[in-house]
C-alpha positions in Angstrom: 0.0 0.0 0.0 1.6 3.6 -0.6 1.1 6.3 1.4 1.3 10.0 1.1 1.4 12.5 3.6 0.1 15.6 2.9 1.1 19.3 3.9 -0.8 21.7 6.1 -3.7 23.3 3.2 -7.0 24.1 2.7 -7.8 26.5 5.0 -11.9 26.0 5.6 -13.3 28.1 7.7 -16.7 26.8 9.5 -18.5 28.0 11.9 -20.9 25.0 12.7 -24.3 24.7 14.7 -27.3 21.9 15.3 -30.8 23.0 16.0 -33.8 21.5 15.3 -36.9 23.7 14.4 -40.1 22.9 15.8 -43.6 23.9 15.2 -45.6 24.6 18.2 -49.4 24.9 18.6 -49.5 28.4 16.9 -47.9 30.0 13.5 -44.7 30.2 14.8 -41.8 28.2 15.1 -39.4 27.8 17.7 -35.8 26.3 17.5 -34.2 24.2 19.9 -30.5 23.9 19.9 -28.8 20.6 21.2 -27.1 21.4 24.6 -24.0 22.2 24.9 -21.2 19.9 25.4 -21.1 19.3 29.4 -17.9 16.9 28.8 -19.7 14.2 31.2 -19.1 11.3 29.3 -21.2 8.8 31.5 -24.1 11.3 30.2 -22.8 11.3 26.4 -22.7 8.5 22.9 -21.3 11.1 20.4 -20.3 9.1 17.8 -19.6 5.1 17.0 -18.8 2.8 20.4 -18.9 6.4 22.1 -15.7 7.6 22.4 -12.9 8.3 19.8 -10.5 5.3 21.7 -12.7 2.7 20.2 -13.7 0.6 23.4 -17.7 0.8 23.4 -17.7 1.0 27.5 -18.6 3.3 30.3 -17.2 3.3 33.5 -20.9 4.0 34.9 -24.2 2.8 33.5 -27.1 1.0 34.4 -27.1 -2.9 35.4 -29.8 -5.1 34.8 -32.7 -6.2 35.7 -34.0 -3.1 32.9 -37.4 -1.9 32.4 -38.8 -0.2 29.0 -38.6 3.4 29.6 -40.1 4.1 26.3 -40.1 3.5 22.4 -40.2 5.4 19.5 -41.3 4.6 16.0 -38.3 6.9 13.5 -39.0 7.0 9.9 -37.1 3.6 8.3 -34.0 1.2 10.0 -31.0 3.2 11.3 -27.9 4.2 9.7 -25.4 3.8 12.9 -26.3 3.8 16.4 -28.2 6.6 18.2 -26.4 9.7 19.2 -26.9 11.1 22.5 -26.2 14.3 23.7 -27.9 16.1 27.0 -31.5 15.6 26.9 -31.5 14.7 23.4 -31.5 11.8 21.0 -30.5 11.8 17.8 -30.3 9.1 15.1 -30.0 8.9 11.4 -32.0 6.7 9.2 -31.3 4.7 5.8 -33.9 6.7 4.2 -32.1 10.3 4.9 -34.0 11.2 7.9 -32.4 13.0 10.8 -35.0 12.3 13.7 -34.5 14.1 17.4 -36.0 12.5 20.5 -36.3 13.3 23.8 -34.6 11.5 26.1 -36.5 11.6 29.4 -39.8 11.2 27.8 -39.5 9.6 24.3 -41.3 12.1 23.0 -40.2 13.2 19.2 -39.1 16.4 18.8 -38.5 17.0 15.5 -37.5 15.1 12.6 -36.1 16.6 9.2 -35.1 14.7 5.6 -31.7 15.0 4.2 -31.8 16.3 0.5 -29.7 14.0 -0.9 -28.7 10.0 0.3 -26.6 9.3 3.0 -24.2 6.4 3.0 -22.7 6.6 6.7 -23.7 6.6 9.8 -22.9 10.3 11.5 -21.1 11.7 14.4 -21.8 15.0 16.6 -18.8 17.1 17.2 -18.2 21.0 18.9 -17.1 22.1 21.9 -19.5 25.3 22.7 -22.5 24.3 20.7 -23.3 20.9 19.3 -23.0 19.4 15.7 -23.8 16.9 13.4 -21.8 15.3 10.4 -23.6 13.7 7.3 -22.0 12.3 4.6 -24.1 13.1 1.8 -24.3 11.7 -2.0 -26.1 12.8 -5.0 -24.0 14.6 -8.0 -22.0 16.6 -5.8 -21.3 14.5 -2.6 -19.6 16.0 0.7 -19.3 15.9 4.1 -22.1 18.3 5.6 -23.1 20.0 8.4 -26.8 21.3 9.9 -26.9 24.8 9.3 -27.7 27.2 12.1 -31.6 27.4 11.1 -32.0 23.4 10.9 -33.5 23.6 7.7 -30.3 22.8 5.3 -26.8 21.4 5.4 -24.0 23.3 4.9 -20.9 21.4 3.3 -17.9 21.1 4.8 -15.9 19.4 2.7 -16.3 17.8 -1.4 -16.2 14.0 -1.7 -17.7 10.7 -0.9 -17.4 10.0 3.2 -19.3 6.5 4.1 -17.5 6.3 7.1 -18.4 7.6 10.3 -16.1 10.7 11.3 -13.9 10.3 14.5 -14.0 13.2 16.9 -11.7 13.8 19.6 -11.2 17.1 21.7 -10.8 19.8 18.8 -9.7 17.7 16.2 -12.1 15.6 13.8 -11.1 12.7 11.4 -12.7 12.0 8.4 -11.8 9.4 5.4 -12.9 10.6 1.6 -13.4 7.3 -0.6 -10.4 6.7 -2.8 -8.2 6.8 -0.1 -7.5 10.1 2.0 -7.6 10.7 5.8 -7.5 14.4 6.8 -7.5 15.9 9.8 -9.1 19.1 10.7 -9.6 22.1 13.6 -13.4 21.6 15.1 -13.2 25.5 15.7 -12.7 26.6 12.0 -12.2 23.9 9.6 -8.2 24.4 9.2 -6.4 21.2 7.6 -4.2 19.8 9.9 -2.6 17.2 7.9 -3.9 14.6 5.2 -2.8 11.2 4.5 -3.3 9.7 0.9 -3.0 6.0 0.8 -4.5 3.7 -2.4 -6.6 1.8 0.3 -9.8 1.3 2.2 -10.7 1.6 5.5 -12.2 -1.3 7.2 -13.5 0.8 10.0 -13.5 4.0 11.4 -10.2 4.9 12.7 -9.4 5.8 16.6 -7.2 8.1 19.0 -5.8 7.3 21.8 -2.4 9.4 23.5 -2.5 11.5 20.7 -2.0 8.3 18.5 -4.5 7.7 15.4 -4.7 4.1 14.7 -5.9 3.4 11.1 -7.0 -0.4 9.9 -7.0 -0.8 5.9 -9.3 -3.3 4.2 -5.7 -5.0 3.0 -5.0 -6.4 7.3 -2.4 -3.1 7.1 -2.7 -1.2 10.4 -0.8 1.8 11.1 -0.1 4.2 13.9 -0.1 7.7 13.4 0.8 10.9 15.3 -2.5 12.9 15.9 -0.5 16.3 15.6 0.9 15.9 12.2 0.0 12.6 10.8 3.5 11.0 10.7 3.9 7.4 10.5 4.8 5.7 14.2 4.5 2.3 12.7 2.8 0.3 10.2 1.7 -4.0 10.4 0.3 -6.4 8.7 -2.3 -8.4 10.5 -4.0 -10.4 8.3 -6.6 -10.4 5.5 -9.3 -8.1 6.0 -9.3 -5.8 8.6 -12.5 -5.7 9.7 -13.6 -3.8 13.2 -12.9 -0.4 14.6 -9.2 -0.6 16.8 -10.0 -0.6 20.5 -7.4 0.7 22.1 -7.0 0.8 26.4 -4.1 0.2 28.2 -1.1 0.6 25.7 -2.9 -2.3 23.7 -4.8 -2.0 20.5 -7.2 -5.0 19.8 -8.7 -5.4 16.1 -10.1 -8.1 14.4 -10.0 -9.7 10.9 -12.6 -10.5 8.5 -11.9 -14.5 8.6 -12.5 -14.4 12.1 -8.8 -13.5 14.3 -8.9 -11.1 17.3 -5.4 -9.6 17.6 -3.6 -7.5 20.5 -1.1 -5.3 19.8 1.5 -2.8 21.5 0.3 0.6 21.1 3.9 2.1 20.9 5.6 -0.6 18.9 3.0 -2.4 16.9 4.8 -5.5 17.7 1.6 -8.8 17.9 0.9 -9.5 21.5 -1.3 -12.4 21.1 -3.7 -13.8 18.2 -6.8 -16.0 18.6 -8.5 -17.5 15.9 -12.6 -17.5 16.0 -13.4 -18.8 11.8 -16.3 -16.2 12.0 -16.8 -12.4 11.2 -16.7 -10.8 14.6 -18.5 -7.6 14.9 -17.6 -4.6 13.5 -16.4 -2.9 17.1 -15.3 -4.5 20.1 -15.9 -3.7 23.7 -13.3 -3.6 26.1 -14.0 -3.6 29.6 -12.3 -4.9 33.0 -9.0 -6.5 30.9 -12.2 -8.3 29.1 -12.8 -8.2 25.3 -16.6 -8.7 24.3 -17.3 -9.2 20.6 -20.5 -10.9 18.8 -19.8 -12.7 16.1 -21.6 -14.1 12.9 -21.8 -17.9 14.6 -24.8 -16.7 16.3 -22.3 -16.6 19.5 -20.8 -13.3 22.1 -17.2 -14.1 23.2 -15.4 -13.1 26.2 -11.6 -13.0 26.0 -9.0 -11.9 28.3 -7.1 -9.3 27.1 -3.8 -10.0 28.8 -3.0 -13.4 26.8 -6.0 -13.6 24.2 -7.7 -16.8 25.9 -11.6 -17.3 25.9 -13.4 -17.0 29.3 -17.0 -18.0 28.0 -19.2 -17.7 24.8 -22.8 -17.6 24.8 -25.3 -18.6 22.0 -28.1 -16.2 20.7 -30.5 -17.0 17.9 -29.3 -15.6 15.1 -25.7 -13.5 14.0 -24.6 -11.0 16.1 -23.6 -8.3 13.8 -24.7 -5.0 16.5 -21.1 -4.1 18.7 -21.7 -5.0 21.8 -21.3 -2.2 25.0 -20.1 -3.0 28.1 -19.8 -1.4 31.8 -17.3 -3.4 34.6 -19.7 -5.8 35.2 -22.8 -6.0 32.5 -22.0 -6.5 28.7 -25.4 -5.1 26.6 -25.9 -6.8 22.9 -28.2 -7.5 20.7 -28.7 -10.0 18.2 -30.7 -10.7 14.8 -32.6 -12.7 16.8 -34.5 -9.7 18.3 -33.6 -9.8 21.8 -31.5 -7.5 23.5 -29.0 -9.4 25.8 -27.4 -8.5 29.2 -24.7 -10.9 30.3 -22.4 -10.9 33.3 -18.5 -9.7 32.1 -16.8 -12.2 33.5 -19.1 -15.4 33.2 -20.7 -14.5 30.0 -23.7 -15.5 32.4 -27.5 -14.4 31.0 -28.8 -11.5 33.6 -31.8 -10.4 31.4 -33.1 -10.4 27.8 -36.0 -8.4 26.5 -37.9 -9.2 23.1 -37.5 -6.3 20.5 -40.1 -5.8 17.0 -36.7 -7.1 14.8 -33.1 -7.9 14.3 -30.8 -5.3 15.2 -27.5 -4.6 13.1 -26.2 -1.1 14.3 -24.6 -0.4 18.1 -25.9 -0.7 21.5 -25.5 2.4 22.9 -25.6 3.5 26.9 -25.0 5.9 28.7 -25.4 6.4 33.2 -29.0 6.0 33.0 -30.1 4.5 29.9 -29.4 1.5 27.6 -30.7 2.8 24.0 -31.3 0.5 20.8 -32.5 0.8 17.2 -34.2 -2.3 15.6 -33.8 -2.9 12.0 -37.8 -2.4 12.0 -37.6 1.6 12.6 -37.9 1.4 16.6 -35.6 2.9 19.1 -36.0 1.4 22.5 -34.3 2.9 25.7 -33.7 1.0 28.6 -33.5 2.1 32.3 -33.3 0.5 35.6 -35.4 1.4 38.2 
């Protein structure tokens, strides 16, 4: 695979805002902006597994038994897991809906349709207020942006982005189909660095100690510095990278498409330990308590240890497990094509609860402190809380 880095160009400036315009009883209109970033990340799901580090975990959220808090009907099956973000929840649909729900009540707030289609799921970004990133197609697709009115998108950047952008602090990381990885300023668009490469990502890429870790569709991972997109290191892994790199603890765990898990050193890159599963795993992994959670396409969930690689338990669903699983220190949530949404003990892989859905589910589980939030292939997004 070549690679190219790029110098610092294309200075973009954007000044970017989310509100969502709703009509009251009356002729007028009022507009609700989403809150503004409190930084409490056991009250947050910004983008995909939650955080830029790839892990799909919370240190705090809410163990089973669960009781239905409410469900909503949104307008087709979801593109990528729900978004939360203060009292609000926000998810994007296959059919180029953007629909806002409130979190307390399930009430909708709002729900608005995308011009063009969208081809990945998005990501909300912004330190003082709130934003979110579509990738739109259509004869002149881009990376947009909701304009300040909620009534158009704004883009941000020309070219096709079907992978979900990766935002951490002030920097966001998005990949343009045909190979190119830039990074920009959340605060007013400036190019950081670009990377141009003749590959495809597998997944979305992650950060972690100002280290961007990148898996190509060829089994190449590489390790790149966050500040100005120089190479660290670069492996081979395998065929196929498949899943999003989880990275906790000076390790980086990924996954292959014929069915390996592999550790890594963070620093290095050197392999740490392999284990072979013969089955697609699912496409992010959760890493909680030195355990590795992943679903895989065998119908099963796996536990590993992430110290040598070795399976602690499995347990059998229905159907594939294709939904990334979430996990806290003690409870792992997934769900299943099977319909049921799963709560297992960590380190048994013991069944706690389960609770019948309306349909398969492909996209994340998503929680937060309070709430355990998931979208059904059906249209329905059902949130979770114990009481």
């Amino acid at each position: 695979m070549m690679f190219q880095a790029l110098s610092h160009k294309n200075y973009i400036r954007v000044f970017v805002f989310v509100v969502v315009t709703i009509t009251g009883n009356g002729c007028q209109s009022k507009v609700l902006l989403l809150p503004k970033n409190s930084h409490d990340t056991t009250q947050s799901w910004l983008q995909e597994t939650g955080s830029s580090s790839g892990c799909s975990y919370r240190i705090a959220g809410p163990e089973p038994p669960l009781y239905l808090k409410w469900q909503q009907r949104i307008d087709g099956a979801p593109l990528g897991g729900s978004l939360l973000v203060g009292d609000v929840i926000v998810q994007l649909t296959k059919t180029s809906n953007v629909t806002y729900i409130d979190r307390n009540s399930g009430r909708r707030l709002s729900r608005r349709g995308i011009s063009q289609d969208v081809c990945g799921p998005s990501a909300i970004a912004g330190e003082s207020e709130q934003s979110l990133l579509i990738g739109k197609l259509g004869r002149n697709p881009s990376l947009h942006v909701l304009d300040e009115r909620g009534r158009q998108t704004r883009r941000l950047r020309e070219g096709v982005y079907c992978i979900a952008p990766v935002v951490h602090q002030d920097t966001l990381l998005v990949f343009q189909q045909g190979g190119h990885l830039v990074a920009l300023l959340l605060n007013n668009g400036v190019e950081l660095w670009s990377l141009e490469s003749d590959g495809v990502l597998g997944a979305p890429p992650s950060i972690s100690e100002g280290v961007v870790f990148v898996g190509y569709s060829d089994g190449s991972l590489m390790a790149l510095s966050l500040t100005d997109g120089n190479s660290r290191w670069t492996r081979s892994i395998g065929r196929g990278n498949f899943s999003r790199p989880a990275v906790m603890r000076g390790r980086v765990y990924v996954s292959t498409a014929p069915g390996r898990l592999t550790a890594l050193n963070a620093d290095k890159g050197n392999t740490v330990w392999e284990t072979e599963i013969g089955s697609l795993l699912t496409p992010g992994l959760a890493v909680s308590n030195e355990i590795i959670v992943a679903g895989c396409a065998d119908r099963k969930l796996y536990g590993f240890d992430a110290e040598n690689g070795e399976k602690m338990w499995e347990f059998e669903t229905g159907a594939a497990v294709r939904s990334t699983p979430a996990a806290t220190p003690t409870t792992v949530y997934a769900a299943s094509s099977d319909g049921f949404l799963y709560a297992l003990e960590l380190e048994t892989g013991k069944l706690e609860w389960k609770y019948r859905l309306d349909g398969p589910v492909s996209e994340p589980v998503v929680m937060v402190r309070d709430l355990v939030v998931v979208s059904t292939n059906s249209g329905t997004i059902f949130a979770f809380e114990r009481r």
